[in-house]
Every structure is written in C-alpha cells, then in structure tokens.
VMD Tcl script that draws the C-alpha trace (Angstrom):
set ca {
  {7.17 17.45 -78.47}
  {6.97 14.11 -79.64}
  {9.36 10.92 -78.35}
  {11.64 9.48 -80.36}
  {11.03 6.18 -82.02}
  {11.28 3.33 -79.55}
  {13.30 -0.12 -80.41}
  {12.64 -3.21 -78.68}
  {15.02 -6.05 -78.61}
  {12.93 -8.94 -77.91}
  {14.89 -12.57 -77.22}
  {14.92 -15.67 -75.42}
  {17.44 -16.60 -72.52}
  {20.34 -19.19 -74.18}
  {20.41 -22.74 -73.17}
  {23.04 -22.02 -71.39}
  {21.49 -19.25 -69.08}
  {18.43 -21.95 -68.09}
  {21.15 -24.65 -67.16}
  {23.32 -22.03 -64.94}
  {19.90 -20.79 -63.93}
  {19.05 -24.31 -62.59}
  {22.50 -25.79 -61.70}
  {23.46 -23.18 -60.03}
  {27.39 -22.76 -61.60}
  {29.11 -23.11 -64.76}
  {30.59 -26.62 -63.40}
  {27.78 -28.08 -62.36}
  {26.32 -27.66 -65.83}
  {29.68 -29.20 -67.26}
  {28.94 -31.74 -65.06}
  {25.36 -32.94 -65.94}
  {25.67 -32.52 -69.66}
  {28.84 -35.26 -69.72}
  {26.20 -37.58 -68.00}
  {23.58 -36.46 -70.72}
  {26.50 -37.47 -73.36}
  {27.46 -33.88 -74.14}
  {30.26 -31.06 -74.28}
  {29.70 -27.55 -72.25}
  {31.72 -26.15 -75.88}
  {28.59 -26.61 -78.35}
  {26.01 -25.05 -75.62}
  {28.49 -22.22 -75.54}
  {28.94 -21.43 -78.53}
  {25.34 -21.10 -79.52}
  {25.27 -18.76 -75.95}
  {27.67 -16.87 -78.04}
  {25.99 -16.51 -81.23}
  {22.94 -15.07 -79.47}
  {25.40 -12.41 -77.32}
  {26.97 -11.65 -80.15}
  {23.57 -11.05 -82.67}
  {22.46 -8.91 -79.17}
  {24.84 -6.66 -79.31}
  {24.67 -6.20 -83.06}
  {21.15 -4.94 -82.52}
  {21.80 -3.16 -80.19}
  {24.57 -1.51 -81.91}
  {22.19 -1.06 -84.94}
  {19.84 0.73 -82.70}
  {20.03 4.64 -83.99}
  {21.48 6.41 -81.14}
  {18.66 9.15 -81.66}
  {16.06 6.29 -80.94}
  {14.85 5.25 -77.97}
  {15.49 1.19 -76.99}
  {14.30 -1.63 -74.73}
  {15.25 -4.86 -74.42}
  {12.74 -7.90 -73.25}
  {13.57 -11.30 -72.79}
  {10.71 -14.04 -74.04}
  {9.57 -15.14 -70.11}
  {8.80 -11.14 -69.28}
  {6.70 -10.70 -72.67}
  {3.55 -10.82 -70.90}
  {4.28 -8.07 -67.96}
  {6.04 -5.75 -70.81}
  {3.84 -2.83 -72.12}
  {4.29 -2.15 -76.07}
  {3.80 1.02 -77.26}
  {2.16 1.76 -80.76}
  {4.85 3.31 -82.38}
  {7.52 0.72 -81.35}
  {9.77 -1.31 -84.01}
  {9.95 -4.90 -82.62}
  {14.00 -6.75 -83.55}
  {12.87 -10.35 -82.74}
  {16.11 -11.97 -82.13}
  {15.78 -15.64 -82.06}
  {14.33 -18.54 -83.98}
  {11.17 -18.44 -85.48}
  {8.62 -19.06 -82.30}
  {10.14 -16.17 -80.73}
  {8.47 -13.88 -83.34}
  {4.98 -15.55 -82.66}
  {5.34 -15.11 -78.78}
  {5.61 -11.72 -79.65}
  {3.02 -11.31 -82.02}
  {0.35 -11.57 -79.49}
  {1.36 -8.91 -77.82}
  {1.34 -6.68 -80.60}
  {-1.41 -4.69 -82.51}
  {0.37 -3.96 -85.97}
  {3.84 -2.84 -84.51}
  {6.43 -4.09 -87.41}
  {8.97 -6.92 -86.64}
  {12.07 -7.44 -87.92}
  {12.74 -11.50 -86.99}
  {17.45 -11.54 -86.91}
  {18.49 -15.49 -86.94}
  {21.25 -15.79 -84.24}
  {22.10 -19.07 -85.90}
  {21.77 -19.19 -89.59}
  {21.41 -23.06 -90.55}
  {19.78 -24.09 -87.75}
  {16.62 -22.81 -87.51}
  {13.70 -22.94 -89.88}
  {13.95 -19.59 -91.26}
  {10.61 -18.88 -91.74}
  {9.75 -15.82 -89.84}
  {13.36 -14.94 -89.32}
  {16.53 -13.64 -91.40}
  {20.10 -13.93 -90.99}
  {19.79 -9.85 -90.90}
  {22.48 -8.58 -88.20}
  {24.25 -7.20 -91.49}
  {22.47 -4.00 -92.93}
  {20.19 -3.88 -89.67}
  {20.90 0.02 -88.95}
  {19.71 1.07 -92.18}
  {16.88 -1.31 -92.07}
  {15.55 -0.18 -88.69}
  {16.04 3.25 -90.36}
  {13.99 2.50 -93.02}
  {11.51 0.68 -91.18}
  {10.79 3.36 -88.89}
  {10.30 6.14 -92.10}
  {7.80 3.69 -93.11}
  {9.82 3.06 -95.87}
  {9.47 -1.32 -96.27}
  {7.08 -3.86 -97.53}
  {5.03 -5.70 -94.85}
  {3.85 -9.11 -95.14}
  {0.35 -9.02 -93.03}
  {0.14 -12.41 -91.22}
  {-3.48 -14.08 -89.50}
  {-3.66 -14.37 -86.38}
  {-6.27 -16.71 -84.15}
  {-8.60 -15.50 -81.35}
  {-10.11 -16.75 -78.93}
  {-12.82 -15.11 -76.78}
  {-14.48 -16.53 -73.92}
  {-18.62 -15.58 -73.24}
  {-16.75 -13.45 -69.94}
  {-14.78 -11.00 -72.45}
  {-11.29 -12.82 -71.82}
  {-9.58 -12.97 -75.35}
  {-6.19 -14.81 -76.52}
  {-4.61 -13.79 -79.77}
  {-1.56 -16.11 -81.24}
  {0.12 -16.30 -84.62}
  {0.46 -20.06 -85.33}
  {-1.99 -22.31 -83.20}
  {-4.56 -22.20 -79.95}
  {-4.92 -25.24 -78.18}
  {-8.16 -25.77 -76.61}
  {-8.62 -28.54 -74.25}
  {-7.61 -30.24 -70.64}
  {-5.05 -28.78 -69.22}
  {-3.30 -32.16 -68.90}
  {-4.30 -33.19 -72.93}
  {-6.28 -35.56 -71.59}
  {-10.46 -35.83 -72.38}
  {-11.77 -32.80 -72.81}
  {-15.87 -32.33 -73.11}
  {-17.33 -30.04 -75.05}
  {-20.22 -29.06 -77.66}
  {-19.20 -28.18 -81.28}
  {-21.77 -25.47 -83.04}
  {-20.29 -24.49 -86.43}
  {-21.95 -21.92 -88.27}
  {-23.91 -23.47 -90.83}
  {-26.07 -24.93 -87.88}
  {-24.30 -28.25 -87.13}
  {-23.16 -29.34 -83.57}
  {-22.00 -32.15 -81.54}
  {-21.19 -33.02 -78.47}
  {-17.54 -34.48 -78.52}
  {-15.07 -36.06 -75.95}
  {-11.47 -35.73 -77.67}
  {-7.58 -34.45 -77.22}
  {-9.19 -31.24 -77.77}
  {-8.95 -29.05 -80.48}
  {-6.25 -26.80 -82.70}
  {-6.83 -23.75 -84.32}
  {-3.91 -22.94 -87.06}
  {-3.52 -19.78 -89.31}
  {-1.28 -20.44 -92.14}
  {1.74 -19.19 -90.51}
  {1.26 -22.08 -88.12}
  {0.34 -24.82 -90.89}
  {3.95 -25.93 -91.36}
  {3.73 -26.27 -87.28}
  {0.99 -28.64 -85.12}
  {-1.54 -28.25 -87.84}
  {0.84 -30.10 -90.87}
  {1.86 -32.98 -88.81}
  {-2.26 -33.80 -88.01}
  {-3.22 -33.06 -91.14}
  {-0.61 -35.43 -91.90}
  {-2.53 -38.23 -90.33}
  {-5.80 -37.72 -91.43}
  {-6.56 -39.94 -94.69}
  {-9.78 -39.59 -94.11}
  {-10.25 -35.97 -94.01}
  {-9.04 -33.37 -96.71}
  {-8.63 -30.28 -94.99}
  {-6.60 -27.72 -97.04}
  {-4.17 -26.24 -95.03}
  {-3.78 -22.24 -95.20}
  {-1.17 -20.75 -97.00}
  {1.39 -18.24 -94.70}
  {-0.26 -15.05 -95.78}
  {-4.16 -16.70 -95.64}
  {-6.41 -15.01 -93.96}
  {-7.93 -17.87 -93.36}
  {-7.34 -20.91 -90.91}
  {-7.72 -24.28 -90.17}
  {-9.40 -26.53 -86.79}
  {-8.70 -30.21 -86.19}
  {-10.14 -32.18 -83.23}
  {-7.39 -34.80 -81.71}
  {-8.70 -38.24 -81.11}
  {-12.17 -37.72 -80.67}
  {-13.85 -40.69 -79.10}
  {-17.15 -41.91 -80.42}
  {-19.41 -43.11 -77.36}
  {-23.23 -43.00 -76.54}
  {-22.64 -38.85 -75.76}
  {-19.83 -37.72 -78.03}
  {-19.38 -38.17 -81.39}
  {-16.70 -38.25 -84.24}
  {-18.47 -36.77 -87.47}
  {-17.28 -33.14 -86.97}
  {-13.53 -33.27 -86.98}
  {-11.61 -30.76 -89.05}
  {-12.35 -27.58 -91.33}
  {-11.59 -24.01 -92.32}
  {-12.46 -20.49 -91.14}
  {-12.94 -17.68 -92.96}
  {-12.80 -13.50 -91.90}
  {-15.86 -13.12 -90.19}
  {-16.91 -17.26 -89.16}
  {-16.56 -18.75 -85.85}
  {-15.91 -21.63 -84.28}
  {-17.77 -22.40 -81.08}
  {-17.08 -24.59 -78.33}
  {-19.52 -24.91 -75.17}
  {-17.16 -26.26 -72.29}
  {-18.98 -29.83 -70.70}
  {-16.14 -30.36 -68.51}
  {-14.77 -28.68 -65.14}
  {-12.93 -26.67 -66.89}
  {-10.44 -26.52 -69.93}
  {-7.49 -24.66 -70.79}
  {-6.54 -22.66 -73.84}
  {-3.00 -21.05 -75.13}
  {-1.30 -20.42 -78.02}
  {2.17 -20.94 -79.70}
  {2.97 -22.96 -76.96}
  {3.25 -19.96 -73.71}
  {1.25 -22.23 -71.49}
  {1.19 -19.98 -69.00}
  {-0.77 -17.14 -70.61}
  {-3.91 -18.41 -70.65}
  {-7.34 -18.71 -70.57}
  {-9.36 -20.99 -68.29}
  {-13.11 -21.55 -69.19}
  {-14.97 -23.41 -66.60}
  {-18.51 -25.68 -67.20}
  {-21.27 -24.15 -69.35}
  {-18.88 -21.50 -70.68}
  {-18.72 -20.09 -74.38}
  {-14.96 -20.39 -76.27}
  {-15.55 -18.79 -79.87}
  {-12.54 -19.60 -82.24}
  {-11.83 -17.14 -85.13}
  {-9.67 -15.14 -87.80}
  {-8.56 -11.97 -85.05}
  {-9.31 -8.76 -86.25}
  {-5.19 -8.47 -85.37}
  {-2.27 -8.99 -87.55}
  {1.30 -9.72 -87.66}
  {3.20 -7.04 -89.35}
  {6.71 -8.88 -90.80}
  {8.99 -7.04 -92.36}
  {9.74 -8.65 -95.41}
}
mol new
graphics top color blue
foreach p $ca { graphics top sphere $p radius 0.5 }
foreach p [lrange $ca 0 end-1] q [lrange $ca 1 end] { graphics top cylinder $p $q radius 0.2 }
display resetview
C-alpha cells in the first residue's frame, strides 16, 4: 500500500519571531524599535499576514494528504521525499532556498504580502490553493522548468542553487585562484571572487554587476534559460593576476573551472551562507548548468 501524497509547508520565521527571539519579550522589542525610529504595529501586522497565509495552507492541505511544515533555518536537516508537493510560503528567495534541496518536486510559491514583494517566483495564491494542490498532485498543471547552478569540488562535494553561487573568501575579500575556461584559456586572477547566475537569478546579484560593466557585454539569461552567466568582482591586475577574463556565459554541458591559490575559499548560493562548501589550496571548483531543475508551478 502506497502513502498518501505528502505536503510541505515551507516558510521563513517573521521579523517579529527573530526580534522576540533575540530580545527576549514582546516589550523589549517595542522598546528597541522606538530607538530604531519605528512602531511594534507595522512588524505585527506583517507577523500576521504570514500566520494568517499559514494557516490558509494548511487549511488547503487535503485532509487525505499527508503534511509537514519546515521553517527556512531547518531546510538543510529536513529530508524531502520524491513525491512531495512543496507550498513555498514567503517572498521570492524562500522558493530558491528550497530549490536546492529539491530534485524536481513541484512548488507552489503563496505571497503572504501581495505588493511588497517582487513577485517573481511567488503568487498571491492562498485563494483557490485546495484545488490547486489537488491538481498539482494528479499531475494535472503546467511547470515552468527553471536552471539551476552547480558547483562540484575535485573531493565530490556539490552545491546546487537557483539564482547565484558565490565563490570566493569567506570575508569577500582577495580571493586567488586560476581561471581555465573551456576553449583553453586561463588566468591566474586575484579578485572579489566570482558569481555564477542562472536566469532566474539575473534580475538578482548578476543585473546590478552587469549593470556596471561598460566594458563588457555579457547577455544576461532569460528566467527559463538554460543557460547562465559568471562575472569576476574587482579583479586586480598585478605581476600574478590578471584582468582579461572577466565575465561570460555557460551553456548545458560547459564548465567553468576555478583552481583555488589561496588557503581556502568559500562557496554558497542564494545567500544560505551557512551551507557550504569550503575548498582549500590546490583544489578543483567546476561551475556549471546542474543536471537539476526547479519545477514552478505556473
């Protein structure tokens, strides 16, 4: 016998859960936003919006399905299944920290707060949700397929993320490397490190260095590309590094690939510094299309 269909509610602890979290009481919180030039009524309110979307989902859930709930700091200790429907509820980066812990499960982004975020990977969706979890799990709704990055370190470590890798020191300070693209060009470079971008992450990190590069016409990927796009930050020109290899694209099936020259560098992706990978001196980092994909419901 077969288990029923699982639903996982995936979200992000409110602003006002951190500040209690770190104050210590409601009061105290009152306290230190007035000093910050601020009212305890606006951070509640959007507390309430997310409780309220919450519960929606969760009353959306079918009550013959199965359901789990994970909040954003436990995504990396929570174990997916493959037939579970992901209900991302949140704003838009939410849906990418889940995405790389995913291997083609659908998600289904809800906006708690229509208006304020982006919009990009999410919907204002709490209305209709029952019959679209419904649908989703009879395999019954488009799917827009979104590329992903990888990185894989010469040890078999591997990162996945759906809008950007950073590769570099862990404080963004110089980072050393050797640059080997695959038409047989290299350099040695000493920069901010480097960023990877699919095209879901080109309105992200990626746009706003692409905005500053007149010198360097880089297209950017559009969301559903399977292709992305690498920029080095600040690379310093010197007697041992140079500056001529600074930006590009990646197509399915080319690599990237970085020899670490310093003690060690760090890499992670849409921002969750603290999964990731640490490559030390002489190591390999390879930077590519993953052969994983986001599955958005559209």
């Amino acid at each position: 016998m077969s288990l029923a269909p699982r639903i996982v509610v995936a979200h992000r602890a409110s602003e006002l859960e951190v500040l209690v979290d770190r104050h210590g009481t409601r009061g105290q919180v009152e306290f230190f936003l007035r000093s910050r030039g601020r009212g305890l009524a606006e951070v509640q309110a959007r507390h309430d919006a997310l409780q309220q979307a919450l519960a929606d989902a969760g009353s959306a859930i079918d009550p013959d399905h199965r359901r789990a709930f994970v909040e954003r700091g436990d995504l990396h200790r929570f174990a997916f299944e493959p037939e579970d429907v992901v209900v991302a509820v949140g704003p838009d980066g939410l849906v990418a920290n889940v995405a790389k812990y995913l291997d083609g499960q659908p998600v289904v982004g809800v906006d708690p707060e229509p208006g304020r975020n982006a919009g990009v990977l999410v919907h204002p969706r709490t209305e209709g949700l029952a019959q679209l979890l419904i649908d989703v799990v009879a395999g019954r709704v488009g799917m827009q397929e979104r590329a992903m990055v990888r990185a894989s370190v010469d040890d078999g470590e591997v990162l996945d993320a759906l809008n950007d890798i950073y590769l570099g020191d862990i404080g963004h300070q110089s980072s050393r490397y050797r640059l080997q693209l695959m038409d047989g060009r290299s350099e040695s470079q000493s920069s901010s490190g480097l960023v990877v971008a699919s095209g879901t992450g080109a309105t992200g990190w990626a746009a706003s260095i692409a905005r500053e590069r007149v010198d360097v016409t880089v297209p950017l990927p559009h969301q559903e590309s399977a292709e992305l796009a690498w920029f080095v930050r600040e690379a310093w020109p010197s007697p041992f590094s140079g500056t001529s290899l600074t930006a590009g694209g990646l197509s399915v099936g080319e690599e990237l690939e970085v020899v670490v020259q310093s003690d060690s560098l760090v890499a992670f992706g849409d921002g969750m510094e603290v999964d990731r990978l640490r490559p030390g001196w002489g190591q390999t980092v390879r930077l590519a299309v993953s052969p994983k994909r986001l599955s958005l419901v559209s």
